[in-house]
C-alpha positions as CSV (number, residue, x, y, z in Angstrom):
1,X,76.7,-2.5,32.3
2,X,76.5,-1.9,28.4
3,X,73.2,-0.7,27.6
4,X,71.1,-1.2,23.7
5,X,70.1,2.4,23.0
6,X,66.0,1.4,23.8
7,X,67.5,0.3,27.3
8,X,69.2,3.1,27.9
9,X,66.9,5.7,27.0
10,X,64.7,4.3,29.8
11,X,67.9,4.6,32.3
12,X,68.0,7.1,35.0
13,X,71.0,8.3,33.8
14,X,69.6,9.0,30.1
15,X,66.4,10.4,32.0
16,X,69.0,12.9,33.8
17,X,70.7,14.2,30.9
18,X,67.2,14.6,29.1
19,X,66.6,17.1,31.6
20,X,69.0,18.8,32.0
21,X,69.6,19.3,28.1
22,X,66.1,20.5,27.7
23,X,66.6,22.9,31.0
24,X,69.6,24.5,29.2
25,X,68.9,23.8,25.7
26,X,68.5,28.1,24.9
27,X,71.3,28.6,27.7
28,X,74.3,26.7,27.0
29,X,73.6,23.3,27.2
30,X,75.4,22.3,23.6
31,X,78.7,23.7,25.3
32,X,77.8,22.1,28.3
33,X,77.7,18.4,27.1
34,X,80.0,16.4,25.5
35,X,79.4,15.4,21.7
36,X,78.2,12.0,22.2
37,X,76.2,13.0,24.9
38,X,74.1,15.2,22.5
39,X,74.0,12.7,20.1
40,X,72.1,10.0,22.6
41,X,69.7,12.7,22.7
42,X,69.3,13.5,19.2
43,X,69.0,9.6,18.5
44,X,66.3,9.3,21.3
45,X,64.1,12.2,19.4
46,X,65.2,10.0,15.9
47,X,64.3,6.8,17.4
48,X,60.9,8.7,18.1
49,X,60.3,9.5,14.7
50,X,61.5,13.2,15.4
51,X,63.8,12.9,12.6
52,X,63.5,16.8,11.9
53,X,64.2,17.7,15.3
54,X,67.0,14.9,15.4
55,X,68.8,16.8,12.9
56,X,68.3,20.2,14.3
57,X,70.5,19.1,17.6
58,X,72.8,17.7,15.7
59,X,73.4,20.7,13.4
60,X,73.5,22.7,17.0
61,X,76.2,20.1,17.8
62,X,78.2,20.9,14.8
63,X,78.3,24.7,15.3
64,X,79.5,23.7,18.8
65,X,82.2,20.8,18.0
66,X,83.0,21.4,14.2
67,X,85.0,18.5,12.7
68,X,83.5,16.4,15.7
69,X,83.0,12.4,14.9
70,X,79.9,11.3,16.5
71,X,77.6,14.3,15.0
72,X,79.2,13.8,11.5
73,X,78.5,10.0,11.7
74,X,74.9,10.2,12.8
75,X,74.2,12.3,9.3
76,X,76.3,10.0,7.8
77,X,74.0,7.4,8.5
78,X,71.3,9.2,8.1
79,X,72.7,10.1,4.5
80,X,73.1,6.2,4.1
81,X,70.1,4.3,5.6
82,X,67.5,6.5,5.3
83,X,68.0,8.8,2.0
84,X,70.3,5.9,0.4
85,X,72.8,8.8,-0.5
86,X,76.2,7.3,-0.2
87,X,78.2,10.5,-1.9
88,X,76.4,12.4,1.1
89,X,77.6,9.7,3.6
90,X,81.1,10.0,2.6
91,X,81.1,13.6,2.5
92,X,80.4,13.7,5.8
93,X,82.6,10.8,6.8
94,X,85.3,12.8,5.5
95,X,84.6,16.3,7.6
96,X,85.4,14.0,10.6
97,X,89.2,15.3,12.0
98,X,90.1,12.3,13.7
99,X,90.9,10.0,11.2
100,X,91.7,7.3,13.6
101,X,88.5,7.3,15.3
102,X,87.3,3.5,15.6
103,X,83.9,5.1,14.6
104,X,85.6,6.6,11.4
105,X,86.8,3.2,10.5
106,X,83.2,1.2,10.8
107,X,81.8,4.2,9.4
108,X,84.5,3.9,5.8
109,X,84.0,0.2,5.9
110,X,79.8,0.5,6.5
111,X,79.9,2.6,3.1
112,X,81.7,-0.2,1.3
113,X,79.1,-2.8,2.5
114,X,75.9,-0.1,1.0
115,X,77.4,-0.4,-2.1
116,X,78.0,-4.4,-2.0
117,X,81.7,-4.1,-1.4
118,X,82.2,-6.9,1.4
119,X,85.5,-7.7,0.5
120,X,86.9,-4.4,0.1
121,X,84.9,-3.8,3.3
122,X,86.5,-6.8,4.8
123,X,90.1,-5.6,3.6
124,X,89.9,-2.5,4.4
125,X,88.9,-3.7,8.3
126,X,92.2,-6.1,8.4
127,X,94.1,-3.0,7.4
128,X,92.6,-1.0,10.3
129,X,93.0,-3.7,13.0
130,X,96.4,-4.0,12.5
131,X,97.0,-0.9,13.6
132,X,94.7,-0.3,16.7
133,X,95.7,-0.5,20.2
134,X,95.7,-4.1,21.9
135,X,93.0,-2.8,24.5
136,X,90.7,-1.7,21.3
137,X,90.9,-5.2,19.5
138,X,88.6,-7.4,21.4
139,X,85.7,-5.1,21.1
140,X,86.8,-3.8,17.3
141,X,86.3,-7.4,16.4
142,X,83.2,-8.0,18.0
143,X,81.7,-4.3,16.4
144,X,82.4,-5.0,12.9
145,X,81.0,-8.6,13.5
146,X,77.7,-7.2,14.4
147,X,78.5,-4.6,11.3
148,X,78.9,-7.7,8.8
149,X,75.7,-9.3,10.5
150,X,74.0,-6.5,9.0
151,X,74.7,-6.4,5.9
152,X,74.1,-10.3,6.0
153,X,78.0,-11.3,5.9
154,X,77.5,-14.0,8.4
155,X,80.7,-16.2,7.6
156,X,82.8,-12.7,7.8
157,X,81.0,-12.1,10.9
158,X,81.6,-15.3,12.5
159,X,85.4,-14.6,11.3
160,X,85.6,-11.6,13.2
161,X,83.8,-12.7,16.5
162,X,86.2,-15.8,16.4
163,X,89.2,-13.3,16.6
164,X,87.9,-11.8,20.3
165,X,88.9,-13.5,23.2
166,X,86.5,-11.8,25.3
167,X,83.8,-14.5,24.7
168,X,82.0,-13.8,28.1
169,X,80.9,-10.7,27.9
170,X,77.1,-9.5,27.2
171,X,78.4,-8.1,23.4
172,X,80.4,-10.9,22.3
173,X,76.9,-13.3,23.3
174,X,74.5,-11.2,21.8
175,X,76.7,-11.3,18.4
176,X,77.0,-15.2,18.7
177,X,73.3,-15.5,19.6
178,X,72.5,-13.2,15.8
179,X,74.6,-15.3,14.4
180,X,73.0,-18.7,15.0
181,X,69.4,-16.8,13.8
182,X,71.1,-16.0,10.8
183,X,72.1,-19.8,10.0
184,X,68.8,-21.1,11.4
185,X,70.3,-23.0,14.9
186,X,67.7,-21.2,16.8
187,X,67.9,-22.9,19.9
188,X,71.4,-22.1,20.6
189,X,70.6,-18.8,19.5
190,X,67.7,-19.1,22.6
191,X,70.0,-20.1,24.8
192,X,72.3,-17.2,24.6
193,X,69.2,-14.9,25.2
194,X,68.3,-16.7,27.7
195,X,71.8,-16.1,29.5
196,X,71.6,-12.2,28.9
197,X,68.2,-11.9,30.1
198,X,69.5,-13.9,33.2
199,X,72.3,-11.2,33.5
200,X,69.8,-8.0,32.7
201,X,66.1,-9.3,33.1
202,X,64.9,-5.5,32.4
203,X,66.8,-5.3,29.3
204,X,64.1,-4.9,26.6
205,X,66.7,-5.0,23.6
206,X,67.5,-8.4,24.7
207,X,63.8,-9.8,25.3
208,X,62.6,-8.7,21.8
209,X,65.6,-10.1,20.5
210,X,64.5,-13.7,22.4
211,X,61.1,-13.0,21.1
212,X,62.6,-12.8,17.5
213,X,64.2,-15.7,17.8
214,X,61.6,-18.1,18.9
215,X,59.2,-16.6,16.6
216,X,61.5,-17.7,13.5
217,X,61.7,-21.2,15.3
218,X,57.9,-21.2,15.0
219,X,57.4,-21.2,18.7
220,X,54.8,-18.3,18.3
221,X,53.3,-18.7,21.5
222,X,56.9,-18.2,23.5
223,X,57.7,-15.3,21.1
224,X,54.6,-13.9,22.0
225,X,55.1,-14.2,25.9
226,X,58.8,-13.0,25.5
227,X,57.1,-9.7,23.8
228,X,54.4,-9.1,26.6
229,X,57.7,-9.1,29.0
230,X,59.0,-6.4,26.7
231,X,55.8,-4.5,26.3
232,X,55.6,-4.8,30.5
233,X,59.1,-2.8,30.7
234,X,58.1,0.1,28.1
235,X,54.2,-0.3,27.2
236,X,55.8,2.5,23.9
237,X,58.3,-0.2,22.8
238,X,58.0,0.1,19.3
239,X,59.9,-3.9,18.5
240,X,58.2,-5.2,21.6
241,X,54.3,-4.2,20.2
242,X,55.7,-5.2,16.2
243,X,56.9,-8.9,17.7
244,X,53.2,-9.2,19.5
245,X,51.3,-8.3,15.9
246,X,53.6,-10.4,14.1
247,X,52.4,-13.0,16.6
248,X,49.1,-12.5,16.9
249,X,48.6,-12.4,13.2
250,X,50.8,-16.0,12.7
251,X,48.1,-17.5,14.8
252,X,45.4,-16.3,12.8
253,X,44.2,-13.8,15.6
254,X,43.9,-10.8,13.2
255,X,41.6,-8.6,15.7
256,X,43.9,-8.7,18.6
257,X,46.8,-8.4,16.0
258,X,45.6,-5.3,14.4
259,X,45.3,-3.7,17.8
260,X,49.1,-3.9,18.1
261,X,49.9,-3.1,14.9
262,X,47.7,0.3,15.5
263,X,50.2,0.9,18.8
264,X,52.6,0.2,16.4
265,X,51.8,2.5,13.9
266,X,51.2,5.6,16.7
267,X,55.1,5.1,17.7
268,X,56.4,4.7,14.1
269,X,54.2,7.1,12.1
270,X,56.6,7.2,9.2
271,X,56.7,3.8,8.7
272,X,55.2,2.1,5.7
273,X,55.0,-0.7,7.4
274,X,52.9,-0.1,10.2
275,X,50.1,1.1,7.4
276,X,50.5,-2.3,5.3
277,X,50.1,-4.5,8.2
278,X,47.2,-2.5,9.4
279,X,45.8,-2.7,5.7
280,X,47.0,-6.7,5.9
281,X,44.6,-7.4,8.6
282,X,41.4,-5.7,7.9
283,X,41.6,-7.4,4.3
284,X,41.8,-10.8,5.9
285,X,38.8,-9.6,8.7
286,X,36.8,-8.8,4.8
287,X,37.2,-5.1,5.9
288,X,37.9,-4.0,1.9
289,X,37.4,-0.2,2.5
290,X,39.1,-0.1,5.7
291,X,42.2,-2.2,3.7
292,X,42.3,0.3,1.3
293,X,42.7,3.5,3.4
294,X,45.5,2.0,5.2
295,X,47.2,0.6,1.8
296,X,46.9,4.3,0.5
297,X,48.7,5.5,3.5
298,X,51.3,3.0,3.4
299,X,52.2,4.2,-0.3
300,X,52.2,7.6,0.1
301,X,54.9,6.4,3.0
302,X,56.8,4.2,0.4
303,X,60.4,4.5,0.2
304,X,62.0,4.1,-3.2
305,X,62.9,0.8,-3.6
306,X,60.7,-1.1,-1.2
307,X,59.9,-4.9,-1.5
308,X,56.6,-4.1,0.1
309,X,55.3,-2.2,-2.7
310,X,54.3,-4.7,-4.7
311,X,52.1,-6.8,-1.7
312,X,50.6,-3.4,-1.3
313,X,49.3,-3.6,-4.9
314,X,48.2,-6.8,-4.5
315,X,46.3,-6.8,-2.1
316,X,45.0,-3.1,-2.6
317,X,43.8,-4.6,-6.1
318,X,42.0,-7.6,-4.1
319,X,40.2,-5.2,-1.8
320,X,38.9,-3.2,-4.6
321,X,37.9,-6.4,-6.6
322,X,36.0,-7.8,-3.1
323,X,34.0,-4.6,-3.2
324,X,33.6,-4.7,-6.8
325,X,35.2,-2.1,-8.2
326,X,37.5,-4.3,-10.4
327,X,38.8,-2.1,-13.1
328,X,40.2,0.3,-10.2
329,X,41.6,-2.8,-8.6
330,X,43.2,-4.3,-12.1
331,X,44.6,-0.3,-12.6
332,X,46.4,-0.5,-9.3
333,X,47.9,-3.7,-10.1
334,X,49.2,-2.2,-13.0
335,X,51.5,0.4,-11.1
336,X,53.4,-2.6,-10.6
337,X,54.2,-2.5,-14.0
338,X,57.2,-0.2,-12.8
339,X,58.5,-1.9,-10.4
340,X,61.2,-4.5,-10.3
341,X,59.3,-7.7,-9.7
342,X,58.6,-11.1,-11.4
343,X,56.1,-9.7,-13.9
344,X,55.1,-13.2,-14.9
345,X,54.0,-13.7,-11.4
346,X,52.0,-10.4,-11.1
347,X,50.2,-11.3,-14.4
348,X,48.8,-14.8,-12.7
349,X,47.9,-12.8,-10.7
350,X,45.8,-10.6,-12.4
351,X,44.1,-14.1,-13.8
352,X,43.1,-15.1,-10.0
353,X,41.9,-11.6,-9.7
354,X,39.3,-11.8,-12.7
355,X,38.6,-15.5,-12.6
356,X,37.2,-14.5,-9.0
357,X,35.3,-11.7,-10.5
358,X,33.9,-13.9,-13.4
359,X,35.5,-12.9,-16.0
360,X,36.6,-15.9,-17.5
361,X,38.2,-15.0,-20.8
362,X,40.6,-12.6,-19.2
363,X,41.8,-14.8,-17.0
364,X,42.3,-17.5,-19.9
365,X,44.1,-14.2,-21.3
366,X,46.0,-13.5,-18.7
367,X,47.5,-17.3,-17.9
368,X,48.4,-17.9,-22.0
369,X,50.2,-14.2,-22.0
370,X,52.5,-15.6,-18.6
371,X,52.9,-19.3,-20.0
372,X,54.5,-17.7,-23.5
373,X,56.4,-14.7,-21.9
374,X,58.1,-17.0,-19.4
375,X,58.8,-19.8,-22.1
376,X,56.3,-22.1,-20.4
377,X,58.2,-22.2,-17.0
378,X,56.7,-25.0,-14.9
379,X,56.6,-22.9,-12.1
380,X,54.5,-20.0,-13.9
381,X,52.2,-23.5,-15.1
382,X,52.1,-24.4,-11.3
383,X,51.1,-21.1,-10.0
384,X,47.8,-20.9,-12.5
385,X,47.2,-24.5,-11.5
386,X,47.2,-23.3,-8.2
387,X,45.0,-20.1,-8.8
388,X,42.6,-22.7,-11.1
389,X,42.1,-24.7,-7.4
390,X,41.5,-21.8,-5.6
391,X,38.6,-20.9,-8.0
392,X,37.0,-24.2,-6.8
393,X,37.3,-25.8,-10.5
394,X,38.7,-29.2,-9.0
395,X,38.4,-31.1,-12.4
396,X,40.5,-28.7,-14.7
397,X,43.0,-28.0,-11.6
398,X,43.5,-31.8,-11.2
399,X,43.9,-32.0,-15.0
400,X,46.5,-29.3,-14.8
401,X,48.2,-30.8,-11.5
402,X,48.6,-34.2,-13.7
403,X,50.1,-32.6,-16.5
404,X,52.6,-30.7,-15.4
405,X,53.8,-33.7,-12.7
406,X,53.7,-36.2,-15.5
407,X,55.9,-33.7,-17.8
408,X,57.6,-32.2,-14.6
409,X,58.2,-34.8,-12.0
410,X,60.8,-32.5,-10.3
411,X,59.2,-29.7,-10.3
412,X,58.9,-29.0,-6.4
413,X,57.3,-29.2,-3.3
414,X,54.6,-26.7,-4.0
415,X,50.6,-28.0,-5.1
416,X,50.9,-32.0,-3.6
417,X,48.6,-31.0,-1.4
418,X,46.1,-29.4,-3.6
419,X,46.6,-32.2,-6.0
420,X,45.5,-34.3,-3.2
421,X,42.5,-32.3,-2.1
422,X,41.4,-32.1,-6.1
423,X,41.7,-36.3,-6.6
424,X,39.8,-36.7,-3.1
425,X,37.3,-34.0,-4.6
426,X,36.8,-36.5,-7.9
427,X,37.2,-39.8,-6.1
428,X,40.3,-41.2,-7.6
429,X,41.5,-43.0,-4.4
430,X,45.0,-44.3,-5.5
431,X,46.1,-41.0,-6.9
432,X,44.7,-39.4,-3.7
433,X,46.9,-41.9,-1.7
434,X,50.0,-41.1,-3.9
435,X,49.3,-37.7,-3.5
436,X,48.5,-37.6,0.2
437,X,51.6,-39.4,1.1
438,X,54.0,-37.3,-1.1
439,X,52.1,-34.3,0.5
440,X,52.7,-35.4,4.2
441,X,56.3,-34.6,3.2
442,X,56.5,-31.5,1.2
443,X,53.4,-29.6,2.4
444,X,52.2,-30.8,5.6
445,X,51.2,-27.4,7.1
446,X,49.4,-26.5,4.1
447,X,47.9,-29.9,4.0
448,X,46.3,-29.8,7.6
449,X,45.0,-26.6,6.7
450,X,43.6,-28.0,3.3
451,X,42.4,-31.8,4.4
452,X,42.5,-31.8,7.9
453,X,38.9,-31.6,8.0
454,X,38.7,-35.3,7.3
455,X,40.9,-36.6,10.0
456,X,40.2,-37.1,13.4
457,X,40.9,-34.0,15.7
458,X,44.6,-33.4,17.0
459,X,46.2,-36.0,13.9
460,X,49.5,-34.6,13.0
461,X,49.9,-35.0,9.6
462,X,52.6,-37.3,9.4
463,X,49.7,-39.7,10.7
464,X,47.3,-39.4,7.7
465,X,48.8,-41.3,4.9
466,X,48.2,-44.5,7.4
467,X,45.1,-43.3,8.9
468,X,43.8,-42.9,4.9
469,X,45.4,-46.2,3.7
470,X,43.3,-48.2,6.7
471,X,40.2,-46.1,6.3
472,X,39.9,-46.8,2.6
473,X,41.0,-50.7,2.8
474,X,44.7,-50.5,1.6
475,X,47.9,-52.2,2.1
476,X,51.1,-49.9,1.3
């Protein structure tokens, strides 16, 4: 049996060599296992957040077995994913001795894919498989499939995968399930969990991976029962708790969410996201100050670069304006002015933020400065519409809403159904109709959540342009 590394590290076998490496660790025990022995060991204390002491054992390792490939490829990824250092990642790719290490090879070609090289990656992959034993190919094919899945290469993935023959096994399945996530056939992708579970029903790797999978197919409630399975293995499983939130909080249960998300954030300390999500739910449970400790954590956490700085900001800014305290919240929104981010967007933003705090004029600021600097883009005209609606001004957002589709006609799927909540609002019953019925097939989630109020309870949405037409005395 193949094991994930969160499987195996709840193995008796791992458990075994645990103990005896922290028995011997001050009396021999680096001579006394093998390199990649050490190496599950030192990944078990990383996967732990014990990144220090991750890097201490390997650095033991290295006095031990100089030149040896798996300690040199752990820092080597280490040098690549976490500190984003790729000079550092092929230094130490290069102390490795043997050069013909499948390890080495992944490890050359994962360095091309960091710095956007999938060809050369590619290339350089068909250059190496040429040359590898017979026995080696199957499972070099199905590796640097799940290599190119990570980096998002999913038609070079599905090349490679295509080129083992070994389609049974649990690897080549688990590759072929990522790869139907990846191109949105989630059911087939459910199926092939299904069949791994079947083989390994205490596998954790492959029930948060199920979990995953149905959550993306919107079948929150499955995704969440997949995770409690998970969470019943290893109660500590970091994915397993993360899938639950992410659950919990898609069906608007933010209480029970945030409890995961704190279990959560006690396994991954060091994570920036645990923090934001925390912060995420006490803003939408109107707990401002409670929002605002966790969004300070999560940015002193930050890594350079991250996405999620900028919904930090955002949402740090709309805590501080709930409680108040605007000018600090419209000075934290302006860190983002830094950051690498549709500025346009963030100054709408800034407009919603003041037109909920009263202060009309700004906002009128604010919505002229993004209209001109984004050379009156309909979509930037869209988004104030849309902030003008959510300020409860159902006249001016209507009048906005028929501008821009009278100009704009293809303009997208986004604001039929506020358009239709804002002619309902003013009693223009034929626009509402037109509106409604272009809305049941752009927007109906965001319709139901908008309108559903005056329909009877349980109507799907795809029901309400008819229900509306006979309710208000008109033939289509």
């Amino acid at each position: 049996m193949s094991y994930s590394s969160e499987d195996y590290f709840l193995s008796n076998e791992f458990k075994g060599l645990l103990d005896k490496f922290t028995a011997n660790e001050d009396d021999g025990a680096y001579a006394m296992l093998a390199p990649d022995e050490l190496i599950d060991i030192a990944e078990y204390y990383y996967n732990g957040g014990q990144r220090e002491r991750a890097l201490e054992i390997i650095d033991n390792t290295l006095a031990v077995y100089p030149g040896s490939a798996p300690p040199l490829l752990f820092k080597a990824r280490i040098a690549l994913l976490d500190d984003n250092d790729v000079d550092g990642a092929e230094r130490y790719t290069e102390m490795i001795e043997d050069k013909s290490d499948l390890e080495y090879f992944y490890m050359k070609a994962e360095i091309m894919l960091a710095e956007g090289e999938t060809e050369l990656a590619d290339q350089y992959l068909e250059e190496r498989f040429d040359e590898i034993d017979e026995d080696d190919k199957d499972y070099f094919a199905i590796d640097t499939a799940a290599m190119f899945i990570d980096y998002d290469a999913v038609d070079t993935a599905e090349k490679w995968l295509g080129r083992s023959e070994d389609t049974d096994c649990a690897e080549y399945k688990e590759q072929a399930a990522r790869i139907f996530v990846e191109r949105g056939e989630y059911e087939k992708s459910k199926k092939l969990f299904n069949e791994l579970i079947d083989e390994d029903p205490y596998s954790i790797h492959y029930w948060n991976a199920l979990a995953s999978s149905q959550f993306f197919n919107n079948n929150i409630e499955e995704s969440i029962q997949s995770s409690e399975y998970s969470i019943a293995i290893n109660p500590e499983n970091a994915a397993a708790l993360l899938n639950k939130a992410n659950g919990l909080y898609n069906l608007g249960n933010f209480r029970e969410a945030l409890k995961y998300y704190e279990r959560y954030n006690r396994q991954c300390p060091d994570d920036e996201n645990g923090e934001m999500l925390i912060g995420f739910c006490h803003l939408l449970l109107d707990e401002c100050g409670e929002a605002i400790t966790h969004f300070e954590k999560a940015e002193r956490l930050i890594l350079p670069g991250s996405r999620n700085l900028v919904d930090i900001y955002k949402d740090w800014a709309f805590a501080l304006c709930r409680l108040g305290r605007v000018d600090e919240g419209i000075d934290v929104l302006a860190r983002t002015d830094t950051l690498d981010c549709d500025h346009n967007d963030i100054t709408v933003y800034k407009g919603n933020l003041l037109i909920g705090c009263g202060r009309l004029h700004e906002a009128k600021e604010c919505f002229m400065r993004a209209l001109k600097e984004s050379g009156y883009s309909p979509s930037v005209f869209m988004k104030i519409a849309l902030t003008v609606f959510e300020s409860g001004d159902s006249r001016l957002a209507y009048k906005m809403f028929r501008t821009l589709y009278d100009n704009y006609p293809d303009c997208g799927d986004e604001g039929y159904a506020c358009f239709a909540a804002c002619c309902y609002d003013l009693g223009k019953d034929d626009e509402f109709l037109a509106a409604l019925k272009k809305a049941v097939d752009k927007s109906p989630l965001e319709l139901k959540m908008l309108l559903g109020k005056l329909f009877p309870e349980g109507m799907q949405p795809r029901d309400y342009y008819r229900y509306m037409l006979d309710k208000l005395g008109r033939k289509e």
